[in-house]
N, C-alpha and C positions, 0 to 999 in steps of 0.2 A: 156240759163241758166241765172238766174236773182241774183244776190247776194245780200242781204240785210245786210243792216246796219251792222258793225263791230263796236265795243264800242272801237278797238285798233287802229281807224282814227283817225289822227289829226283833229284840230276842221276846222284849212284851208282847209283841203282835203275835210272834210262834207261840206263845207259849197261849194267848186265849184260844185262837185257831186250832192250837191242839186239841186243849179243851173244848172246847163245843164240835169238833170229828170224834172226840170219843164217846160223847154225849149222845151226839147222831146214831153212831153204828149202834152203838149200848140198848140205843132205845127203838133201832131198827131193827134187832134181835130178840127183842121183847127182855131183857135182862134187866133186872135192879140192879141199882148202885150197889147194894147188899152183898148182891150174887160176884160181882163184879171184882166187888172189895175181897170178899174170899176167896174168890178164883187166883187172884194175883197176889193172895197176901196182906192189903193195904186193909187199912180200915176204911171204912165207910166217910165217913170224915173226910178222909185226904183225896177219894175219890172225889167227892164232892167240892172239895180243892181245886182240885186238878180240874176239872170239865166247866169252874167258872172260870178258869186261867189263873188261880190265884198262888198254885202250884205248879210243880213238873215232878213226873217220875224221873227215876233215873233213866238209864239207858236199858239197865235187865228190868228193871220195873214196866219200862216200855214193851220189851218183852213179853212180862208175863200179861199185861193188860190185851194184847194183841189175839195172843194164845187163848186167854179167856175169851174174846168176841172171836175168835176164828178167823181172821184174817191175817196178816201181811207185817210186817212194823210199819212199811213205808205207806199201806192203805189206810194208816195213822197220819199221814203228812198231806194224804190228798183233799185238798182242800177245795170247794166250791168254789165255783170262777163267782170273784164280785165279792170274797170275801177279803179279810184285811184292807 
């Protein structure tokens, strides 16, 4: 069961959640951070930012992250039931 986005997370809570679904998909695709980080522009670094929660993309950065793993923006927000 997949639970999406709750608007009554904190914004800490979204933003690890984020990071560990992009983690997920990233490495359910078999893609490196690497691959990841050149695909959307970002360095490798910020990826790795981003997927411990310690960052956020923007919103077109969300974009191009999405576009790199082939999905959705919003298949960015779906979150595992029992997470946060």
């Amino acid at each position: 069961m997949v639970r999406r986005f709750d608007a009554f997370y904190p914004p800490v809570v979204i933003q690890a959640l984020l990071g560990k679904r992009i983690a997920e998909l990233r490495v359910a695709k078999g893609i490196s951070q690497e691959k990841l980080a050149s695909i959307s522009g970002y360095s490798t670094e910020f990826i790795s930012l981003v997927e411990r929660g310690r960052n956020a993309p923007s919103v077109a950065g969300l974009a191009r992250i999405a576009k790199g793993l082939g999905v959705e923006v919003k298949e960015l927000f779906e979150f595992a039931k029992g997470s946060g």
